[in-house]
N, C-alpha and C positions, 0 to 999 in steps of 0.2 A: 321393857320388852321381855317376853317369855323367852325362854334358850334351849326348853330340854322337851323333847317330843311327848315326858310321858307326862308334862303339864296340862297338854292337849284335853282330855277326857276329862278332868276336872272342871277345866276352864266352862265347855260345852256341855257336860252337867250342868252349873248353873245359869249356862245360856239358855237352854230349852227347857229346864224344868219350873222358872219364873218366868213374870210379866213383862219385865223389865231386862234389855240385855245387861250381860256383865261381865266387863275385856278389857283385858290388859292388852292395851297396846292396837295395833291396824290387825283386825282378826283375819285379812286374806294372807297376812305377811308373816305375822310373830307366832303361828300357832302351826306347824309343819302335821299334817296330815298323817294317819295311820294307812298305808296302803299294803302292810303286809312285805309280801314278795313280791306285787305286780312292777312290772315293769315303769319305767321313769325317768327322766334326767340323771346324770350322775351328780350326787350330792354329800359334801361332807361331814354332814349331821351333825357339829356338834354348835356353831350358831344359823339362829333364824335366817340372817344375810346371807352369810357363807356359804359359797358351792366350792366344789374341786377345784384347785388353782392351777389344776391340769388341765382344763377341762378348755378345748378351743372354742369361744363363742362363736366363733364362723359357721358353725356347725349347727346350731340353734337352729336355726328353722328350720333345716330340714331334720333335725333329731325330733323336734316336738310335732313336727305334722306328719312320723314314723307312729310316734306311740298315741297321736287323738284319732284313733281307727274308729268305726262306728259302733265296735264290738270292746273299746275302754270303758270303762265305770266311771260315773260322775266325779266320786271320790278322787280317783285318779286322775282323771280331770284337772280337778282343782290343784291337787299338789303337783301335778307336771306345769301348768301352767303357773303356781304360784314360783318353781324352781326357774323357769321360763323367763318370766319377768324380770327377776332377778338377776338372773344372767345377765338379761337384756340392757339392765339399766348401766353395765359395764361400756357398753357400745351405742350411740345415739343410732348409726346407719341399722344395725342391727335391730334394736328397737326399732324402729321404724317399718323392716320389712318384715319382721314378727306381725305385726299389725299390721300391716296391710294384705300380708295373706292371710291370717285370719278374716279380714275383713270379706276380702275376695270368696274366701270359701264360704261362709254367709250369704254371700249375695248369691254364690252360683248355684245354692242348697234354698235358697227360702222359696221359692216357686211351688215348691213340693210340701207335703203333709209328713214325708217318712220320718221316721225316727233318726234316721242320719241328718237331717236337717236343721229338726232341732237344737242336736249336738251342735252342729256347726254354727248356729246362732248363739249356744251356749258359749264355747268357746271364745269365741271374737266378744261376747258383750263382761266374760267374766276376767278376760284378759285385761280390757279398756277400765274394769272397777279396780283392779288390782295395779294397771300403771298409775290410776288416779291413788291410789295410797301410798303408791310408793312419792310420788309427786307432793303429797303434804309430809313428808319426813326430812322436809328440808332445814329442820332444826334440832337436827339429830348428830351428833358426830358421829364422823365415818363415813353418812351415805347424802350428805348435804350436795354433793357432786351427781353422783347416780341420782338422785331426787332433780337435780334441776335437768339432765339428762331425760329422762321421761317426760317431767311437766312441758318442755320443748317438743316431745315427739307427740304426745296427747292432745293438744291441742282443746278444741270444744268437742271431740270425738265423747258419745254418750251410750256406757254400758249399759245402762238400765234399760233403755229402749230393745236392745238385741233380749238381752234377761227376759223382761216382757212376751216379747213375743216367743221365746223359748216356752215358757210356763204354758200358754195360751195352747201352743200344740203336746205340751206332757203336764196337766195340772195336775198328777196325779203323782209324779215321779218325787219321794221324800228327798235325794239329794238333791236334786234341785231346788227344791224351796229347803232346803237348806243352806245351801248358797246364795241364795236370796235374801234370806231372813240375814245373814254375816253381812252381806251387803247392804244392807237396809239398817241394820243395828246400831248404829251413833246417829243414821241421819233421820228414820223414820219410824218413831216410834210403833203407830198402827200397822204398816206394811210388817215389822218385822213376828208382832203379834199373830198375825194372820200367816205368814211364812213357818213360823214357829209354832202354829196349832196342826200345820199341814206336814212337817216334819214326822210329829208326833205320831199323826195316823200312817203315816207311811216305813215308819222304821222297822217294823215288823217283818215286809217285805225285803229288806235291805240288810241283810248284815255288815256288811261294811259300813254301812250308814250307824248302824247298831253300834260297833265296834266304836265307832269315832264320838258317838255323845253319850256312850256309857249307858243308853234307856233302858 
């Protein structure tokens, strides 16, 4: 597992600049995001696991559906939700109601075409791929406990479906199919190809996007 945030940029250099992914470690998990100063979970930076041991997981759902506004960045996004997870995998009940209002907000959002919707399908489908990696760590010491914790609350629940149809209404948005192409990366090699050529063309418009794989 990578430990130190400024691995990040390396790593994802050689994720999108070849054919072939190349990670160390569950890339929703081990690779903590560059978000600058935006706003986020409180987090103790100095392992991939580790949050604040101060920090009340009671609080979790309503902290992380304070900062997934519709006016968040994808980026942001990801690493709230990936500190989110984590958290969650502390608490089964908790995890559970993480996910299910993400779910809910999906469902009450996908009627619509708006860009808030999207998001909302973003969220819920990129949460469910990130409990599913946290759920194969179950041969890890330290989080063998928190890993059976989520594989418990996950269930047959399927990210890639919500992902899907996030893309379908923004194919154009580079972090998103960069979260796709991460998601896609150990299990599919063509999906992450194609996720990874659509990065590319979109990073330009993205600096934060820019900022995170170094293009």
């Amino acid at each position: 597992m990578l430990r130190h945030r400024l691995v990040l940029p390396l790593v994802l250099f050689a994720l999108f600049a070849t054919a072939a992914p190349v990670l160390a470690g569950p890339p929703l998990l081990c690779h903590p995001f560059d978000i600058g100063d935006a706003r986020s979970l409180p987090w103790d930076g100095r392992e991939w696991s580790q949050g604040r041991r101060d920090y009340n997981v009671a609080n979790l759902v309503a902290d992380t559906e304070a900062i997934l506004t519709p006016t968040t960045p994808v980026i942001v996004r990801m690493e709230t939700l990936r500190r989110a997870a984590l958290y969650a995998s502390l608490d089964g009940r908790v995890a559970a109601q993480l996910l299910q209002t993400l779910k809910a907000r999906a469902a009450a959002a996908e009627p619509t075409s708006a860009p808030a919707s999207a998001l909302a399908l973003f969220d819920a489908g990129y949460l469910m791929e990130t409990y599913r990696q946290i759920s194969q760590l179950g041969r890890f010491d330290g989080v063998g406990t928190r890993s059976q914790t989520i594989t418990a609350v996950l269930g047959k629940a399927d990210g890639k479906k919500f992902m899907d149809r996030t893309i379908a209404l923004r194919p154009d948005d580079g972090a998103i199919q960069f979260a796709a192409a991460l998601v896609a990366a150990s299990t599919d090699k063509t999906a992450y190809a194609q996720h990874a050529a659509k990065v590319r063309e979109g990073v330009s418009r993205d600096p934060l996007l820019a900022r995170n794989i170094k293009q």
